[in-house]
PDB file with one MODEL, atoms N, CA, C and O in Angstrom:
MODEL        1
ATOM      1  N   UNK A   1      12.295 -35.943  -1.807  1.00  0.00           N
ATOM      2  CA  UNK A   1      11.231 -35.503  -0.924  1.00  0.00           C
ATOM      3  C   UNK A   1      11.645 -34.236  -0.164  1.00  0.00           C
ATOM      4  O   UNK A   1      10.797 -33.400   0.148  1.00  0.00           O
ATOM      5  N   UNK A   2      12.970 -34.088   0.142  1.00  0.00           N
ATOM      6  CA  UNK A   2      13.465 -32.823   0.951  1.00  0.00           C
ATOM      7  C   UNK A   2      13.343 -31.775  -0.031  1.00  0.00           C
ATOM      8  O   UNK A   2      12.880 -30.666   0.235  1.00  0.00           O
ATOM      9  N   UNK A   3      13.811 -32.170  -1.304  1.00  0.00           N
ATOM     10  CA  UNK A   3      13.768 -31.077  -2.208  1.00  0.00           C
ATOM     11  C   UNK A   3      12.234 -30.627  -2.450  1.00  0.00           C
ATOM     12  O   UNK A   3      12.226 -29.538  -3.024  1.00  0.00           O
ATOM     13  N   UNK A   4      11.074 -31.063  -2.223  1.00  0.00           N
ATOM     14  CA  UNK A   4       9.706 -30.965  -2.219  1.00  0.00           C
ATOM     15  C   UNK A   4       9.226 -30.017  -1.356  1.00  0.00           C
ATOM     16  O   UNK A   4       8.576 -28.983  -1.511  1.00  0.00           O
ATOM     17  N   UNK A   5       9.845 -30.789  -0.087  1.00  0.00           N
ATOM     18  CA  UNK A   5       9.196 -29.739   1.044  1.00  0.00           C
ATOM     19  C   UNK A   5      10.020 -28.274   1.136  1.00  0.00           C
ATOM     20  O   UNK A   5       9.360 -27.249   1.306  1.00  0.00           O
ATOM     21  N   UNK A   6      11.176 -28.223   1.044  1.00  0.00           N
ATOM     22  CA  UNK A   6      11.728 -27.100   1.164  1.00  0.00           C
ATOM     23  C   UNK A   6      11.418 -26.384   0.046  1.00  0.00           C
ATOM     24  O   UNK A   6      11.849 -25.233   0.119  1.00  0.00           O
ATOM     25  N   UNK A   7      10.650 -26.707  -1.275  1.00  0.00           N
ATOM     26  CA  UNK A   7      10.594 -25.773  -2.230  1.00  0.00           C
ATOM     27  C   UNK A   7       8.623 -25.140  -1.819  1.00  0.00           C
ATOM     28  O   UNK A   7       8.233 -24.016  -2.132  1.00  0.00           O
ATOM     29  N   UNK A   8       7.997 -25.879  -1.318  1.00  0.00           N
ATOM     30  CA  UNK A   8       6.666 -25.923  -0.429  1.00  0.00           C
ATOM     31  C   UNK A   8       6.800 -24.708   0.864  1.00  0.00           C
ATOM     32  O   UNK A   8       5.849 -24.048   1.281  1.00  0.00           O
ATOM     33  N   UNK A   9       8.331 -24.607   1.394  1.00  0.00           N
ATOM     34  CA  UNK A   9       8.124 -24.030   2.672  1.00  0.00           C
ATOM     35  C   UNK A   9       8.645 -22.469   2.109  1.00  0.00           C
ATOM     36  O   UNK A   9       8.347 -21.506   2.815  1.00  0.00           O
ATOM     37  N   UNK A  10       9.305 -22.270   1.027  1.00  0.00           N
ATOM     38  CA  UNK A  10       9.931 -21.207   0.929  1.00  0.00           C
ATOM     39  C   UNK A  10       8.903 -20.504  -0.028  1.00  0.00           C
ATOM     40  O   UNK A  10       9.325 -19.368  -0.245  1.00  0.00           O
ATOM     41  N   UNK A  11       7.447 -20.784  -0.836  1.00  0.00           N
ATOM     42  CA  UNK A  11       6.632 -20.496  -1.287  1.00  0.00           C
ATOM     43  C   UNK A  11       5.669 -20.053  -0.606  1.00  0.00           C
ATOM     44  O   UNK A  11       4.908 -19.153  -0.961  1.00  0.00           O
ATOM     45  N   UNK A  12       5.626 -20.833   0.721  1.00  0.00           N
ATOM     46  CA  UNK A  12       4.854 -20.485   1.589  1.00  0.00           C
ATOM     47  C   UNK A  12       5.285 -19.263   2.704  1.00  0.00           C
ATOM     48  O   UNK A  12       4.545 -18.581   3.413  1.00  0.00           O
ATOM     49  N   UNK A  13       7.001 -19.254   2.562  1.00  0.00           N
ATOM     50  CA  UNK A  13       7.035 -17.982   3.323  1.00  0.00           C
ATOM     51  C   UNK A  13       7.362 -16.560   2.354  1.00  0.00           C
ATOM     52  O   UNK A  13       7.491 -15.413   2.783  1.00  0.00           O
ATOM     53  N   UNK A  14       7.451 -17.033   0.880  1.00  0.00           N
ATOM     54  CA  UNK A  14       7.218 -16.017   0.164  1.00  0.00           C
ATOM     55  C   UNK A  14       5.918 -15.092  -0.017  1.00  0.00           C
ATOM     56  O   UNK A  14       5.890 -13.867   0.094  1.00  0.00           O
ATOM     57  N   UNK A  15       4.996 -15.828  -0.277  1.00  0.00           N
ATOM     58  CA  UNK A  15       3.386 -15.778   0.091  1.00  0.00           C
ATOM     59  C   UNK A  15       3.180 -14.527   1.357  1.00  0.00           C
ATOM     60  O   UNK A  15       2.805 -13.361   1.231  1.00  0.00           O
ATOM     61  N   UNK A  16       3.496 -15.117   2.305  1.00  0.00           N
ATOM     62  CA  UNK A  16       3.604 -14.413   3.547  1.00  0.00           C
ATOM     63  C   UNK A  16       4.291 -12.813   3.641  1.00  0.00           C
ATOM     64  O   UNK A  16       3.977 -11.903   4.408  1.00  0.00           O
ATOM     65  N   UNK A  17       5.040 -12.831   2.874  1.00  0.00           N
ATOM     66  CA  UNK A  17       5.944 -11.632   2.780  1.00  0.00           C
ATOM     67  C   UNK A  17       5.237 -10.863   1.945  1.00  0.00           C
ATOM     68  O   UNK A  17       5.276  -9.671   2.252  1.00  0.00           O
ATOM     69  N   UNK A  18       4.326 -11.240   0.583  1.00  0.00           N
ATOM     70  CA  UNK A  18       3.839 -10.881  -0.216  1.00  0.00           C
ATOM     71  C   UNK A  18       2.378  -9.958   0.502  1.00  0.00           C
ATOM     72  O   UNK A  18       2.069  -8.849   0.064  1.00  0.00           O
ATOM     73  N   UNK A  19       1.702 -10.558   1.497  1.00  0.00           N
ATOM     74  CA  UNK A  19       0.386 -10.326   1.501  1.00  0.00           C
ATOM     75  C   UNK A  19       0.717  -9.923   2.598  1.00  0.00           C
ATOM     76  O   UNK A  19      -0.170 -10.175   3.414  1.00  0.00           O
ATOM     77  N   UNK A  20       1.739  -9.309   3.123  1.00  0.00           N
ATOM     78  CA  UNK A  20       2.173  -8.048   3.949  1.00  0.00           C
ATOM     79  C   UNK A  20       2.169  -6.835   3.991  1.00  0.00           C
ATOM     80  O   UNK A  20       1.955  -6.050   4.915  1.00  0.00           O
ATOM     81  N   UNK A  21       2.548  -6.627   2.377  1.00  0.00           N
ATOM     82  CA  UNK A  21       2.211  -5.792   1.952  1.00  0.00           C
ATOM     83  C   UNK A  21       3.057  -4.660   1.956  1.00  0.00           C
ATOM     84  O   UNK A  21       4.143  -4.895   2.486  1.00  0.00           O
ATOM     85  N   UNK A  22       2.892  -3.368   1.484  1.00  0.00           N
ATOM     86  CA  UNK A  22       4.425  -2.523   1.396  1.00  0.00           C
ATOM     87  C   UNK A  22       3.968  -1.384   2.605  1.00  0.00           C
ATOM     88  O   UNK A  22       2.962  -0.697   2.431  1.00  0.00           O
ATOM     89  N   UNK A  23       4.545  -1.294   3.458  1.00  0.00           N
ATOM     90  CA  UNK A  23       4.971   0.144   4.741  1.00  0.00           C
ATOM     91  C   UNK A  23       4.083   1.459   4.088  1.00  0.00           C
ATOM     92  O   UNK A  23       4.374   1.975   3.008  1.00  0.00           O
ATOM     93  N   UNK A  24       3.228   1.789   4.740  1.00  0.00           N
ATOM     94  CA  UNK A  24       2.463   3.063   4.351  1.00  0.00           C
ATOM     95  C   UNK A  24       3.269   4.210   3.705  1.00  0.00           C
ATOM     96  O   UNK A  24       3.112   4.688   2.582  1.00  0.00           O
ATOM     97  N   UNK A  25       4.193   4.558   4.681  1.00  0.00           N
ATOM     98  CA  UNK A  25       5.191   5.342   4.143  1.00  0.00           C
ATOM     99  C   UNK A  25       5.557   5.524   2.894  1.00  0.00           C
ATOM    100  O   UNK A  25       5.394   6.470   2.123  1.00  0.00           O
ATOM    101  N   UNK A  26       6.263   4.123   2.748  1.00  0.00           N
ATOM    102  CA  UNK A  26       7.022   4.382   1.281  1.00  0.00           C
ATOM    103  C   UNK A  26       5.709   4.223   0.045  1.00  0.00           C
ATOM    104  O   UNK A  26       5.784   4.697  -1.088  1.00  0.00           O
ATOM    105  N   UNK A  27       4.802   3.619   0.470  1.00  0.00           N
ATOM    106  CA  UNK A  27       3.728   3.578  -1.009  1.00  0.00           C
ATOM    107  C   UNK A  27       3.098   5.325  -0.813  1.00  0.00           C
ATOM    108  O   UNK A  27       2.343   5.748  -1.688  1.00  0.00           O
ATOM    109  N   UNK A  28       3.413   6.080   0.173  1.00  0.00           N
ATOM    110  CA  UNK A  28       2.620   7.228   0.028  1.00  0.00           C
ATOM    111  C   UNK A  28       3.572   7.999  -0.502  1.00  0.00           C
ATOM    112  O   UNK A  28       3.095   9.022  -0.994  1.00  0.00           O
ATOM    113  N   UNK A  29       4.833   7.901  -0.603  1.00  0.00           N
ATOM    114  CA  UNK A  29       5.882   8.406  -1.255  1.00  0.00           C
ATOM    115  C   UNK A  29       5.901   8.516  -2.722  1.00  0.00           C
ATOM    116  O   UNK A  29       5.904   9.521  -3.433  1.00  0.00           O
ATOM    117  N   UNK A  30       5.918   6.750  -3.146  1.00  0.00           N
ATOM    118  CA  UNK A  30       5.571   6.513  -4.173  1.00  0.00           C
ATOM    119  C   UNK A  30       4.164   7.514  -5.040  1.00  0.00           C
ATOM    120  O   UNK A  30       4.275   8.245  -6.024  1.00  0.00           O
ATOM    121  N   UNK A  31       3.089   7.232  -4.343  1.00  0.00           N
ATOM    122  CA  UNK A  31       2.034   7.803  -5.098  1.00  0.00           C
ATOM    123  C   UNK A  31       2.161   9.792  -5.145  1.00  0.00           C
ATOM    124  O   UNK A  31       1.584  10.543  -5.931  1.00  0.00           O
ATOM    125  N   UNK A  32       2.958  10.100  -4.199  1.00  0.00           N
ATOM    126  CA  UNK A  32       3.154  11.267  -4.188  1.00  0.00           C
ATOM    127  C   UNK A  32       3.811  12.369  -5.444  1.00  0.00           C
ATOM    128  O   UNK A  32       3.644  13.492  -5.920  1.00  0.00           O
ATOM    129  N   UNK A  33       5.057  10.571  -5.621  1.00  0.00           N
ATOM    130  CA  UNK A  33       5.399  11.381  -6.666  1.00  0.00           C
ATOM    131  C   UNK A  33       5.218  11.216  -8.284  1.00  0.00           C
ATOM    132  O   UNK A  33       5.632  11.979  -9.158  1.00  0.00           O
ATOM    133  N   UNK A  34       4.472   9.987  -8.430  1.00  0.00           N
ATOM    134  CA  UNK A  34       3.459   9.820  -9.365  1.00  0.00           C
ATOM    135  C   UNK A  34       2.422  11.626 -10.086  1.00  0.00           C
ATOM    136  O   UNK A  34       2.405  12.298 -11.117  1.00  0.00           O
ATOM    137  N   UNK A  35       1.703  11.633  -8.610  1.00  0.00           N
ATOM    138  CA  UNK A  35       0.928  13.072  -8.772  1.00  0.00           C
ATOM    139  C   UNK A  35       1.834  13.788  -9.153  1.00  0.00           C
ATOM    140  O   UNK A  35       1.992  14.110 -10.331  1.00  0.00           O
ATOM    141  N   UNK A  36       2.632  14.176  -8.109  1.00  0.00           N
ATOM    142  CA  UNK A  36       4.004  15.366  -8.481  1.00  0.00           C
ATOM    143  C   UNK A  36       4.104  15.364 -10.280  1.00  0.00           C
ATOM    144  O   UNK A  36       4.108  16.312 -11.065  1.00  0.00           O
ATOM    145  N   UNK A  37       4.157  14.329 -10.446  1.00  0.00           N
ATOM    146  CA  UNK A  37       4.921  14.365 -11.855  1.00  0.00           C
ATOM    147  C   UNK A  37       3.886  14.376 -12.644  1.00  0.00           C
ATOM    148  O   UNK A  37       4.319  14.343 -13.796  1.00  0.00           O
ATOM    149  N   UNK A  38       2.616  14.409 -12.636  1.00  0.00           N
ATOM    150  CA  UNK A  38       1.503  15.294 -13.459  1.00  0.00           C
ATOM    151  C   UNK A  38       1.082  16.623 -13.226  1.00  0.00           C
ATOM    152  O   UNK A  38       0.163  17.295 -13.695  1.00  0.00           O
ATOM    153  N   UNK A  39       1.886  16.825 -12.470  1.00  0.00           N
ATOM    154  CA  UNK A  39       1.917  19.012 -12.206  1.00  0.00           C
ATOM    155  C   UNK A  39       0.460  19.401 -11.317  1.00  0.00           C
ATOM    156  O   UNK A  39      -0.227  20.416 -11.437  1.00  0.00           O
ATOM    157  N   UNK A  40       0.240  18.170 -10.346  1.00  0.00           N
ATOM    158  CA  UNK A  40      -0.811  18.890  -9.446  1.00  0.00           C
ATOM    159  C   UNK A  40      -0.230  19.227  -8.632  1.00  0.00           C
ATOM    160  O   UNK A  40       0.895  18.793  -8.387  1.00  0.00           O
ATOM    161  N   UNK A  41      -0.878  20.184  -7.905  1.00  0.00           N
ATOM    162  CA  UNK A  41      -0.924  21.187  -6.576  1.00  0.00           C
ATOM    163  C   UNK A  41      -1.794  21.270  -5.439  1.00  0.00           C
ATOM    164  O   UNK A  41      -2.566  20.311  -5.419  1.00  0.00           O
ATOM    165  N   UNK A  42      -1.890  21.763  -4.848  1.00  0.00           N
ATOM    166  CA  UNK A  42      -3.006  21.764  -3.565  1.00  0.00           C
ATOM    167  C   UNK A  42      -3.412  20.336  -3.277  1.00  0.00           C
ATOM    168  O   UNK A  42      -4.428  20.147  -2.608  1.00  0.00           O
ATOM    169  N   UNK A  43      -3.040  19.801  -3.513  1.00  0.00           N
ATOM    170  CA  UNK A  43      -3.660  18.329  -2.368  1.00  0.00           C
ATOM    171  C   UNK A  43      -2.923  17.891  -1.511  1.00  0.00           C
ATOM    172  O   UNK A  43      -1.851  18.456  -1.293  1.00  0.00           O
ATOM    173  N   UNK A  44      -3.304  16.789  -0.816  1.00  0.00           N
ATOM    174  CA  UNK A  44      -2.918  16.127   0.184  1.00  0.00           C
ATOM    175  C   UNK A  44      -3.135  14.172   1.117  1.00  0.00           C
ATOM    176  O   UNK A  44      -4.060  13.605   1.698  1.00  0.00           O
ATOM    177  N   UNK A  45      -2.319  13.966   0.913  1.00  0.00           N
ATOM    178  CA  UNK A  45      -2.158  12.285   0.973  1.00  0.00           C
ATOM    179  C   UNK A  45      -2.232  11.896   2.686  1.00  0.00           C
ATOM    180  O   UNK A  45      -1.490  12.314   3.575  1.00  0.00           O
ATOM    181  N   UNK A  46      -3.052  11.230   2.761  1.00  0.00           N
ATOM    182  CA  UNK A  46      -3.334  10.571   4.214  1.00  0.00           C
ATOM    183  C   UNK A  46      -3.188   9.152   4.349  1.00  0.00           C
ATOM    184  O   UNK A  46      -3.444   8.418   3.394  1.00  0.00           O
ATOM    185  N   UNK A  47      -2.819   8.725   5.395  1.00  0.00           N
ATOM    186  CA  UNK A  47      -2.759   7.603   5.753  1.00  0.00           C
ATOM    187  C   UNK A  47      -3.847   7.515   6.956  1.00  0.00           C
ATOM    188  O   UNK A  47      -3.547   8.111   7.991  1.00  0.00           O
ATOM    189  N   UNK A  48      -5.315   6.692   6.900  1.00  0.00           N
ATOM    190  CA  UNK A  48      -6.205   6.197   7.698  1.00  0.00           C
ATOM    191  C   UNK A  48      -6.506   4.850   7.702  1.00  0.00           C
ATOM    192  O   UNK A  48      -6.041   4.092   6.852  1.00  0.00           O
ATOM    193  N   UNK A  49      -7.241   4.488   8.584  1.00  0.00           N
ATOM    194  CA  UNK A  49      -7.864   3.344   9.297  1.00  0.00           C
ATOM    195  C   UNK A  49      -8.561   2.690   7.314  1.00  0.00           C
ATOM    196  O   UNK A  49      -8.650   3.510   6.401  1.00  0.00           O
ATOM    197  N   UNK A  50      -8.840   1.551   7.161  1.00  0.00           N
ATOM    198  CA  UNK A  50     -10.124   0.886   6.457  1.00  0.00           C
ATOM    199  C   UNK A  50     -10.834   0.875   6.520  1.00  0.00           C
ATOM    200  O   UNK A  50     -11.391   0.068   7.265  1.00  0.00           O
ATOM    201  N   UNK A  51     -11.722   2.074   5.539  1.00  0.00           N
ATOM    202  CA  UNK A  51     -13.052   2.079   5.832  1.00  0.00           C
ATOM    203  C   UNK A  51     -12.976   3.681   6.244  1.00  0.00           C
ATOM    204  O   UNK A  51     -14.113   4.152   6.218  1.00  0.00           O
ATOM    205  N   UNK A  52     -12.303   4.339   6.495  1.00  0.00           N
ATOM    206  CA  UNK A  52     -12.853   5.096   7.542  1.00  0.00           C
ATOM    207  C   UNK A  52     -12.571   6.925   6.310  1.00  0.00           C
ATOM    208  O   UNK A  52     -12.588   8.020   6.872  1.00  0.00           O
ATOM    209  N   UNK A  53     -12.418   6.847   5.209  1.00  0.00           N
ATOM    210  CA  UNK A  53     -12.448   7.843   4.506  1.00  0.00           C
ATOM    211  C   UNK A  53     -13.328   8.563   3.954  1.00  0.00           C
ATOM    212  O   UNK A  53     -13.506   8.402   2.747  1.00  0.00           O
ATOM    213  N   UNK A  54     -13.817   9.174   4.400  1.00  0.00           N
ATOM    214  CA  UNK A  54     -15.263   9.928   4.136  1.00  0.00           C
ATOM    215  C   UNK A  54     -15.249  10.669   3.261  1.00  0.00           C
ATOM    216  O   UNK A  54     -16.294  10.210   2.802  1.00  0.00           O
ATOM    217  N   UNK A  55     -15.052  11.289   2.707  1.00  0.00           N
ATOM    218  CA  UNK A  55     -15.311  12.812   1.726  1.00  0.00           C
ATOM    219  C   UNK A  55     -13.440  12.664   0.709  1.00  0.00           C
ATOM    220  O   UNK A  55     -12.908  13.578   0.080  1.00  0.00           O
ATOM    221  N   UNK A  56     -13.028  11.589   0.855  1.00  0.00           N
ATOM    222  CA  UNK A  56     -11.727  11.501   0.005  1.00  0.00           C
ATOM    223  C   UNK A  56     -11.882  10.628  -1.115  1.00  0.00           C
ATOM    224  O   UNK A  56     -12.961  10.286  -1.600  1.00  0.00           O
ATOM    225  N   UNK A  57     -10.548  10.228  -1.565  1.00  0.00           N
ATOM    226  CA  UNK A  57     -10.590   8.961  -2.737  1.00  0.00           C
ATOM    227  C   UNK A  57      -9.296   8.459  -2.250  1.00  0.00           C
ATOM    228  O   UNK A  57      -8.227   8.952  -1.891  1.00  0.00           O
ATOM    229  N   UNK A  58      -9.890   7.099  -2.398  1.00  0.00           N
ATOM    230  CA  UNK A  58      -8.392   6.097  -1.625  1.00  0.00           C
ATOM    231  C   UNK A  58      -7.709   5.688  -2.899  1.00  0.00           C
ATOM    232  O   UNK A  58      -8.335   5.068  -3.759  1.00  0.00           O
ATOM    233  N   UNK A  59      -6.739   5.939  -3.014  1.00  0.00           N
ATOM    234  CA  UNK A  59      -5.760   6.220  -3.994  1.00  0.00           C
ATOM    235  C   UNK A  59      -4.442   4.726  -3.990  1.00  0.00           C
ATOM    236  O   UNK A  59      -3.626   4.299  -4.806  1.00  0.00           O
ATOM    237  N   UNK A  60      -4.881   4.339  -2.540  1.00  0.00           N
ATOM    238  CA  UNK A  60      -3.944   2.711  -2.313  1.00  0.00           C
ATOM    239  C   UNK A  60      -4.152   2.459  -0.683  1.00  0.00           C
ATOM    240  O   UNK A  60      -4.675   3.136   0.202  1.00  0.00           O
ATOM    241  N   UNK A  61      -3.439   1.051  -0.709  1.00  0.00           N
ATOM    242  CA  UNK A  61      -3.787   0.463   0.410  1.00  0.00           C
ATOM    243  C   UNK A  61      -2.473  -0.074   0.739  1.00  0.00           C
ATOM    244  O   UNK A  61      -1.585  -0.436  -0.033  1.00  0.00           O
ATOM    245  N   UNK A  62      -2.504  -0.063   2.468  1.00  0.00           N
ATOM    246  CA  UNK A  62      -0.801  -0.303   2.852  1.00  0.00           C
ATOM    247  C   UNK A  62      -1.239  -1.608   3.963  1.00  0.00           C
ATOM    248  O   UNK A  62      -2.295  -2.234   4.053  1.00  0.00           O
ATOM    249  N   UNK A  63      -0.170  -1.700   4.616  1.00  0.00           N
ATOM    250  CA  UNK A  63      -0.140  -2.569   5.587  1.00  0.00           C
ATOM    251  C   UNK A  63      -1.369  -3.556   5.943  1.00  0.00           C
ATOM    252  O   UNK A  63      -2.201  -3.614   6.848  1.00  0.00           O
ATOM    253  N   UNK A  64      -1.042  -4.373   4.672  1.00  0.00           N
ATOM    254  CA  UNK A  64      -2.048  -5.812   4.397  1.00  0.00           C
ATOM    255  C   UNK A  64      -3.448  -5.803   4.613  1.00  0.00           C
ATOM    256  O   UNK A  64      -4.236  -6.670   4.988  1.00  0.00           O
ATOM    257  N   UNK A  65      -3.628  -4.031   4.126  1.00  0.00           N
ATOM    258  CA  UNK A  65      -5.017  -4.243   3.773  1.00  0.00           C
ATOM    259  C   UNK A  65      -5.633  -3.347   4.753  1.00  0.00           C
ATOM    260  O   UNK A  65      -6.670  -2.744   4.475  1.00  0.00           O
ATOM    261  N   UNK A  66      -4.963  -3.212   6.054  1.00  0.00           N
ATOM    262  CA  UNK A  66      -5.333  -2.581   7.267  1.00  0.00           C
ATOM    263  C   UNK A  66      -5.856  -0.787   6.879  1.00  0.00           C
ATOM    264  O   UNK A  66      -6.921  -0.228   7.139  1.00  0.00           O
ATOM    265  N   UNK A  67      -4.969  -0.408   6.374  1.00  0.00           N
ATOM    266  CA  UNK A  67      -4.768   1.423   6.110  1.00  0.00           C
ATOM    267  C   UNK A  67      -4.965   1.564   4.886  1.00  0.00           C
ATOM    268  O   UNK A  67      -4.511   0.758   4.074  1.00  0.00           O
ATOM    269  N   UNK A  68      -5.794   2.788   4.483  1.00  0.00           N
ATOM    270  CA  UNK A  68      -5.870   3.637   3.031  1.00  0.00           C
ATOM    271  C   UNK A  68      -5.253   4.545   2.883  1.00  0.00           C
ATOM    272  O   UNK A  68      -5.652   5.306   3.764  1.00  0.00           O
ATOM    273  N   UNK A  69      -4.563   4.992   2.386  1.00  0.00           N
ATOM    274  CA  UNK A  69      -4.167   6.167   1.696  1.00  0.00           C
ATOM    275  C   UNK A  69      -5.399   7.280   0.778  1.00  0.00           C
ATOM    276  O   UNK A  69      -5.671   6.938  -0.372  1.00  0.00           O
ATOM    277  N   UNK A  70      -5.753   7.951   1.079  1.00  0.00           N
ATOM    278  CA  UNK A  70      -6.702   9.420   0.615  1.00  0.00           C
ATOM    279  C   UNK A  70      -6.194  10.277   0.249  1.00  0.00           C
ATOM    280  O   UNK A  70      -5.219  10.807   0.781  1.00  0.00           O
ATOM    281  N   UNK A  71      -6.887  10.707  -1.019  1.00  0.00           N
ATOM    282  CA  UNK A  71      -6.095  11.544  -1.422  1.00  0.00           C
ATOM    283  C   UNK A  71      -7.467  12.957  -1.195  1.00  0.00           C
ATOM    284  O   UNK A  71      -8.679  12.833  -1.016  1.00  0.00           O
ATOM    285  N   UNK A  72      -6.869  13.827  -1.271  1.00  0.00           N
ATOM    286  CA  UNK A  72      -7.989  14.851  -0.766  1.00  0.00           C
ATOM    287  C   UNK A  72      -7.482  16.191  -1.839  1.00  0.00           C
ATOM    288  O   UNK A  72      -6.285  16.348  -2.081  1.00  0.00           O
ATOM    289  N   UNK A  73      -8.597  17.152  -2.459  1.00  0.00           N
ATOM    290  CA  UNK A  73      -7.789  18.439  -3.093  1.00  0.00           C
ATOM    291  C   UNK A  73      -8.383  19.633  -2.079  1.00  0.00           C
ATOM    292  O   UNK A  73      -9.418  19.618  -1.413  1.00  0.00           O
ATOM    293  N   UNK A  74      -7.489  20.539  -2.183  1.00  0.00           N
ATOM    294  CA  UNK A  74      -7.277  21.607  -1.712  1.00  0.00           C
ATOM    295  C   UNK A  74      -6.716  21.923  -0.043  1.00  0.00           C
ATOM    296  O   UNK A  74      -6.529  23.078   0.337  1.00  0.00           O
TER     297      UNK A  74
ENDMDL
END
């Protein structure tokens, strides 16, 4: 039964860690250099509110959903 619950509690705080989600930062890094490495130029990567990107394309989502990443040209 111990072996039950402790395999129950460490799923459940895996879960948790999971739907946290990854630091704006480093996923805007990441996608940065994704682009980089298809030879674009002139744009520019934002980190905003949900929801709140008007005239961009949200390119990913950070901190559990909270913030978009936009990507914008020129």
């Amino acid at each position: 039964m111990k072996k039950v619950l402790l395999a129950v509690s460490l799923l459940a705080m895996a879960g948790s860690v999971m739907a946290a989600g990854k630091p704006c930062s480093d996923l805007k890094s990441e996608i940065d250099a994704k682009i980089k490495a298809k030879g674009a130029s002139g744009y520019s990567l934002e980190v905003v509110d949900k929801g709140s990107a008007a005239d961009a394309k949200v390119v990913g989502t950070c901190e559990a959903g909270s913030k978009d990443i936009v990507y914008k040209r020129g």
